[in-house]
C-alpha positions in Angstrom: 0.0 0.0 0.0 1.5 3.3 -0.9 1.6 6.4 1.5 -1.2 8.3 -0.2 -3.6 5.3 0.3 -2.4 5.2 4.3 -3.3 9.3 4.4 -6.8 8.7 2.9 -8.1 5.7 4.4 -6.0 5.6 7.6 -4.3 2.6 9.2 -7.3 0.2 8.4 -6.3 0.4 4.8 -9.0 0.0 2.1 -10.6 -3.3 4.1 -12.0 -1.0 6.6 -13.6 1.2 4.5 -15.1 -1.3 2.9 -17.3 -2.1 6.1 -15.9 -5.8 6.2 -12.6 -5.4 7.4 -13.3 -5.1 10.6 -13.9 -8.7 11.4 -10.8 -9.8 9.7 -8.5 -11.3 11.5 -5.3 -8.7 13.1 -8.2 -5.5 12.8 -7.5 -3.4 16.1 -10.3 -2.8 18.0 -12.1 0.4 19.0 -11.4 2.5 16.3 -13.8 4.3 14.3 -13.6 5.1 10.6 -13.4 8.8 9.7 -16.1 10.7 8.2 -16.1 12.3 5.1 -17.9 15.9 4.9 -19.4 16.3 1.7 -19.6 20.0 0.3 -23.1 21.3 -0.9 -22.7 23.2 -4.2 -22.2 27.3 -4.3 -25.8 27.5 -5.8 -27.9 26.1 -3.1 -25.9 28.0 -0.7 -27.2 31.2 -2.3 -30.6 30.0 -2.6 -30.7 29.6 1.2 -29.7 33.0 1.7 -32.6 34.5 -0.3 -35.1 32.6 2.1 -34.0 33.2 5.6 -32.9 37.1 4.4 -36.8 39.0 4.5 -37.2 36.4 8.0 -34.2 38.3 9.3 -35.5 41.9 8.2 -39.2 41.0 9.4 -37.6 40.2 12.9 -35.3 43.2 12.8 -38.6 45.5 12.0 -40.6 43.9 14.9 -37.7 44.2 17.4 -37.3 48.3 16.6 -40.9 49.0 16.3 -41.4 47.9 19.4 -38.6 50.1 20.6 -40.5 52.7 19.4 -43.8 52.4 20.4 -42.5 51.9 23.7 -41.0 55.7 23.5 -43.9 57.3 22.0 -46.2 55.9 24.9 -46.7 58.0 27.5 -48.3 58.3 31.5 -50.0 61.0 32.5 -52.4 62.4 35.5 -55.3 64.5 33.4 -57.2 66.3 36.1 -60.8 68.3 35.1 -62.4 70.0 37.3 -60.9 68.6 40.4 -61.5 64.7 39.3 -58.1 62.8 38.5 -57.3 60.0 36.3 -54.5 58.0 35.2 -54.3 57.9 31.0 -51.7 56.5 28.4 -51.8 58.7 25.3 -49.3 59.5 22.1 -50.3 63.1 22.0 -47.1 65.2 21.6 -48.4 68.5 23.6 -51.6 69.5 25.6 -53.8 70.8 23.4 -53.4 66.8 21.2 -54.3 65.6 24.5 -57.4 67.9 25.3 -58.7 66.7 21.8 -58.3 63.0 22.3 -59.5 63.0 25.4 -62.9 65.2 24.5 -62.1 68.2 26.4 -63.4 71.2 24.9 -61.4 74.6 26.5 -62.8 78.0 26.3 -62.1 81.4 27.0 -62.9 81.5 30.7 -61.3 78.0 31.2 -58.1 77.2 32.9 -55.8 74.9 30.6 -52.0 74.1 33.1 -49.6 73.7 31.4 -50.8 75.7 28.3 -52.1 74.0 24.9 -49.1 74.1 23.2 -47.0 72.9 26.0 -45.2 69.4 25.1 -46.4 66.9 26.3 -43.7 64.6 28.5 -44.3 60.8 30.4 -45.2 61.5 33.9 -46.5 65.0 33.1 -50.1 66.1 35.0 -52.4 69.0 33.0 -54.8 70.8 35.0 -58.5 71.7 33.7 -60.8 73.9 35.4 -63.7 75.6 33.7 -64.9 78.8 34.0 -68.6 79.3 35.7 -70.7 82.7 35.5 -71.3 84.1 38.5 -74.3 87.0 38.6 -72.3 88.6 41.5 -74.6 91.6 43.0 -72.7 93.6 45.3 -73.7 96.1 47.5 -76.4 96.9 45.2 -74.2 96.8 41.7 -74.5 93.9 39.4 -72.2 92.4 37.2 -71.4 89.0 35.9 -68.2 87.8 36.4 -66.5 84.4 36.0 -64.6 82.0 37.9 -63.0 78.8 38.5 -64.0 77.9 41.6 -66.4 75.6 42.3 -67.7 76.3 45.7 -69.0 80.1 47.0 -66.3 80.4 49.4 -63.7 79.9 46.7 -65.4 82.1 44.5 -65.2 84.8 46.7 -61.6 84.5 47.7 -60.4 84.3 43.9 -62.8 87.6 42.8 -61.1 89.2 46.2 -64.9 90.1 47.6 -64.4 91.2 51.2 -66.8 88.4 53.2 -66.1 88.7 56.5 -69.6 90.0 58.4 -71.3 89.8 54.9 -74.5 88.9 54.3 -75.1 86.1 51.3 -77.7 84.6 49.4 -76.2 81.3 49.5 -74.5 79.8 51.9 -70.1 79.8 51.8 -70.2 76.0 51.0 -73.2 76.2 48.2 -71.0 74.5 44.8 -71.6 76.4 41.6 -72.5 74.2 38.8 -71.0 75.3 35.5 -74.1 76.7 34.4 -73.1 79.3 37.1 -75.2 80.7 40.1 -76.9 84.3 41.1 -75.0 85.8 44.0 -76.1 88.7 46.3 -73.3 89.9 48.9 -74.2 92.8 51.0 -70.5 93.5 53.0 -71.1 95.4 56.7 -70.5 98.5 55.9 -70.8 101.5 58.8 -73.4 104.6 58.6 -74.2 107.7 60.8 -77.5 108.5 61.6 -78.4 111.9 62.3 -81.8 111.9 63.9 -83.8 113.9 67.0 -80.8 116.1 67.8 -78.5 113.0 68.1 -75.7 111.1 66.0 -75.0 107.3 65.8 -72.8 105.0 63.6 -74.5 102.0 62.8 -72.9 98.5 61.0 -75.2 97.0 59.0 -75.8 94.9 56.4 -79.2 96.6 54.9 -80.1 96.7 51.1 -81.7 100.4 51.4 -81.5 103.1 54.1 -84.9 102.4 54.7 -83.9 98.9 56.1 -80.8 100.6 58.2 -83.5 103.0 59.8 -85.3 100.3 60.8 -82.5 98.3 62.1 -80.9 101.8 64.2 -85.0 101.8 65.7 -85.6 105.5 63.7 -89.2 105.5 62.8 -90.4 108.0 60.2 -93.6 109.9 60.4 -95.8 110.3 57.7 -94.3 113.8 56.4 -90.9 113.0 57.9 -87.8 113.2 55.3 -84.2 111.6 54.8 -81.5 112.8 52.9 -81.1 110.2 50.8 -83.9 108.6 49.6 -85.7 105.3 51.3 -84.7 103.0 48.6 -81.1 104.1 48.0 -78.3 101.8 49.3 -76.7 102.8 52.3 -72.8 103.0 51.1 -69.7 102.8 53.5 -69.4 105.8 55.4 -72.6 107.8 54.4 -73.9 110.2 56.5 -78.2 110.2 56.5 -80.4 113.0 58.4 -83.6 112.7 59.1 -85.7 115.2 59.6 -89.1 115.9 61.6 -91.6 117.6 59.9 -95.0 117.9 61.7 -98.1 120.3 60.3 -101.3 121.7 61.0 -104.4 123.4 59.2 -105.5 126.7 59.3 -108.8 128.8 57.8 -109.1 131.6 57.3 -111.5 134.0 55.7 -110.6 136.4 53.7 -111.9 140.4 52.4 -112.2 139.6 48.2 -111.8 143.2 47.1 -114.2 144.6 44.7 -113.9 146.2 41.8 -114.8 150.1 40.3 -116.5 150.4 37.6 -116.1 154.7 36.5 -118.3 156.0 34.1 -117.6 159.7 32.3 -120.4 162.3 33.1 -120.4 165.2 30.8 -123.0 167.2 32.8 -121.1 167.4 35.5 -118.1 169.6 36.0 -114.2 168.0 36.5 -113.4 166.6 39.3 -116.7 165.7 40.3 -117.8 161.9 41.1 -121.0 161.0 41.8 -121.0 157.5 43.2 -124.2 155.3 42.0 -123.1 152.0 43.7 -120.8 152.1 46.8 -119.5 148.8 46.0 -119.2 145.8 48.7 -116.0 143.3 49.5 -116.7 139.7 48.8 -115.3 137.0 51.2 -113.4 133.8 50.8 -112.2 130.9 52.7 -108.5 130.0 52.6 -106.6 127.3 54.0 -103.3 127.1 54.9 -100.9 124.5 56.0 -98.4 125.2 58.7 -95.2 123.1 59.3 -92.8 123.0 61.7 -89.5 121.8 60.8 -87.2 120.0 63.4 -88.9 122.3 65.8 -88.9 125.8 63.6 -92.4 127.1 62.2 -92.1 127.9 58.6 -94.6 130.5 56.8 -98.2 129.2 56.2 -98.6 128.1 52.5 -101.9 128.4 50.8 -103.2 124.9 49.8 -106.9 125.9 48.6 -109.6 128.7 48.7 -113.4 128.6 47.9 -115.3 132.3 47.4 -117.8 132.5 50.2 -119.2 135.9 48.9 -118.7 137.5 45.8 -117.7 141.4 46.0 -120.5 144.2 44.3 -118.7 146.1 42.1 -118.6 150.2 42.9 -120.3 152.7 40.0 -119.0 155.8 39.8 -119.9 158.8 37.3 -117.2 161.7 37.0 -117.9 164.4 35.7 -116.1 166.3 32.0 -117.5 169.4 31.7 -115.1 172.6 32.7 -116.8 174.6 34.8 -117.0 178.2 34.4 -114.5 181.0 35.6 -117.1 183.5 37.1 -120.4 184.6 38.1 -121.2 188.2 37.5 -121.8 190.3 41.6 -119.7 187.3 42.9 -116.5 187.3 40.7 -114.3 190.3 43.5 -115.3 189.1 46.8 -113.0 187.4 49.5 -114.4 183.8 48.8 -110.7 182.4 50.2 -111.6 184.1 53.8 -115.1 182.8 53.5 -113.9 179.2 53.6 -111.2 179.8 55.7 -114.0 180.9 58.1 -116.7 178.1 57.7 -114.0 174.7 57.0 -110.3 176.1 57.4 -110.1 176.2 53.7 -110.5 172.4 53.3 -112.5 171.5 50.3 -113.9 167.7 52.0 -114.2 169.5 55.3 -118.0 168.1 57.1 -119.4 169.4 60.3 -120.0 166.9 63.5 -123.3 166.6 62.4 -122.7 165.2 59.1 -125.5 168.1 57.7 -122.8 170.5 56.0 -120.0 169.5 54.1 -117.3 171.5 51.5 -115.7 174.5 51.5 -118.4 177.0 52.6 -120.4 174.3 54.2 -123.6 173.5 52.0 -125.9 170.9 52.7 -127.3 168.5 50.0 -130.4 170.1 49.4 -129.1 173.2 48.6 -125.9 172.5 46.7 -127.9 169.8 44.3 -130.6 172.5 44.0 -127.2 174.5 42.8 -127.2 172.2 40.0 -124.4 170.1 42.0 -124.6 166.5 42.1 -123.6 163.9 44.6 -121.9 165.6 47.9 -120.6 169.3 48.1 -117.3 167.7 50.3 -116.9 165.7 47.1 -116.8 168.2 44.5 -113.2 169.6 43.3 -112.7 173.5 45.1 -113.0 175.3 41.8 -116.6 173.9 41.5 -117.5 174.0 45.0 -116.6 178.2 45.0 -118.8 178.4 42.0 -121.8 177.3 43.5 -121.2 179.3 46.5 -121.1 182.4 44.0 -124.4 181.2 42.4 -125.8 181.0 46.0 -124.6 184.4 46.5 -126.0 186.1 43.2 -129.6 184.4 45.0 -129.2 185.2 48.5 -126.5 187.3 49.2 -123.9 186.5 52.3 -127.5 185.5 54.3 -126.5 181.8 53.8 -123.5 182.3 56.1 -124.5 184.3 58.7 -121.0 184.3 60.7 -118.4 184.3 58.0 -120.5 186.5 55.3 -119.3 189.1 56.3 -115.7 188.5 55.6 -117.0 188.5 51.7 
């Protein structure tokens, strides 16, 4: 056997391959015969690598989509209107968040941390809406909005003074978000100026009329405040009140008549002749008197009724001149006649009412003289003319202790 068949086939030589060998006779026992690898060819090789290739890149996908989807996931505490939860969400700020999650935002609402804010694992947004509030304070009424859902906290964020206020609803009362009416009427303090006396009063009354009441000042029926009964008392107002009391009085009262004068062309000027005297009327006034905080003001006329209605005075006066002179009369001392019989007054009358004028006629004679009404009536020019007519008839006889001054 040559050397090249020992390297192939070993010690066994070509008997042991062939299987047989190894019962022969001389065979050494317990050894194996080698095996022979067999090469597959260079085209099935390539053929395996086309199959198991996409397997490898399907796997290698899986493994870093998963890595992914683990990164994008995130934890977050979303918290609306006080009421927590625990949500998973891929939302890369607030605002995607909101809009997965059905939460609608507006104006008056509270969004923390703001819409556009990233959005991070382990991050916690904050919701609160907005609720109206029809806040009437003190007597002014606005609406204003908060987030608070109680009253209490709804006055502490509007910075409303409560303490010693008085409120419509109690401090605990929740406000839905449809909102709630609110009345707050804060102690305020007022001075009351009333019977001579001054006192500061804190209250909680809607009108002054209500803080009278509560200070015990009871208005009469024509009493007065300075400010009026339904205004609202504000801090540090001052109201008076003042006492008015009153009282009715009657009187009656002279209606004046009136004078009705009539031109007379018979008689001479300056002579009246008086048809009707006239008469006052009457009429019945009443007054009210009032006395305020004590002083009595001037009585003021509230009504009048006409009791008796005034006759109205007719007088006739007379146009016609009267004439200069009266021939035998015209030279005597007519001015020292009447000096003598009146003191030279021309409406001079005697105590017993008989003789009146100048040169003292009675009525009888000076009308039959062609005078008319009284002689003390009758202007001096006409009055010395009929006293020079009585003359031209009877001569100074009329006047027996003055004639004979003539």
């Amino acid at each position: 056997m040559s050397d090249t068949d020992t390297e192939r086939y070993g010690d066994e030589g070509p008997a042991g391959r062939a299987g047989g060998a190894a019962d022969a006779p001389g065979a050494r026992r317990g050894l194996r015969p080698r095996t022979t690898r067999t090469r597959a060819p260079r085209a099935a090789r390539a053929d395996l690598l086309r199959r198991l290739l996409p397997q490898a890149l399907v796997v290698a996908c899986l493994a870093g989509g998963t890595s992914a989807f683990l990164i994008s996931d995130k934890a977050v505490l979303l918290t609306v209107d006080g009421v927590p939860r625990t949500l998973h969400t891929f939302a890369d700020d607030v605002g995607e968040l909101l809009a997965a999650e059905g939460v609608a935002a507006g104006a008056h609402d509270i969004v923390a941390p703001a819409p556009a804010a990233a959005l991070a694992d382990g991050d916690e947004v904050v919701v609160r809406y907005g609720r109206p509030v029809a806040l009437t304070l003190d007597g002014t009424r606005r609406t204003v909005w908060t987030t608070a859902d109680t009253v209490d906290g709804a006055l502490r964020q509007l910075g409303v003074r409560a303490e010693g206020a008085r409120l419509s609803a109690s401090r605990s009362a929740g406000i839905s978000r449809a909102g709630l009416a609110l009345d707050v009427r804060t102690e305020r303090a007022v001075t009351l100026l009333a019977d001579g006396r001054a006192r500061t009063l804190r209250t909680n009354a809607a009108t002054v009329a209500d803080a009278l009441a509560e200070a015990g000042i009871v208005l009469g029926r024509e009493d007065t405040a300075s400010v009026p009964l339904d205004a609202f008392p504000r801090d540090g107002r001052t109201i008076t009140v003042t006492r008015i009391s009153g009282s009715r009085q009657v009187r009656e009262e002279p209606v004046p008549y009136a004078t009705v004068r009539t031109a007379d062309p018979g008689a001479f000027v300056g002579t009246e002749t008086v048809v009707s005297p006239g008469r006052a009327g009457t009429r019945r006034v009443v007054y009210t008197v009032r006395t305020v905080d004590g002083a009595r003001e001037e009585p003021r006329k509230v009504a009048e009724r006409l009791v008796r209605p005034p006759v109205t005075r007719h007088v006739y006066y007379g146009t016609r001149r009267p004439p200069r002179s009266v021939a035998g009369a015209d030279g005597l001392n007519w001015a020292a006649l009447a000096r003598c019989e009146s003191g030279g007054r021309p409406d001079a009358v005697d105590p017993s009412g008989t003789y009146g004028g100048l040169y003292q006629f009675d009525t009888p004679t000076w009308r039959a003289l062609g005078g008319g009404g009284r002689p003390q009536d009758a202007p001096a020019s006409e009055q010395t003319f009929r006293a020079k007519k009585l003359y031209v008839q009877r001569g100074a006889a009329p006047w027996p202790h003055c004639g004979r001054l003539l």
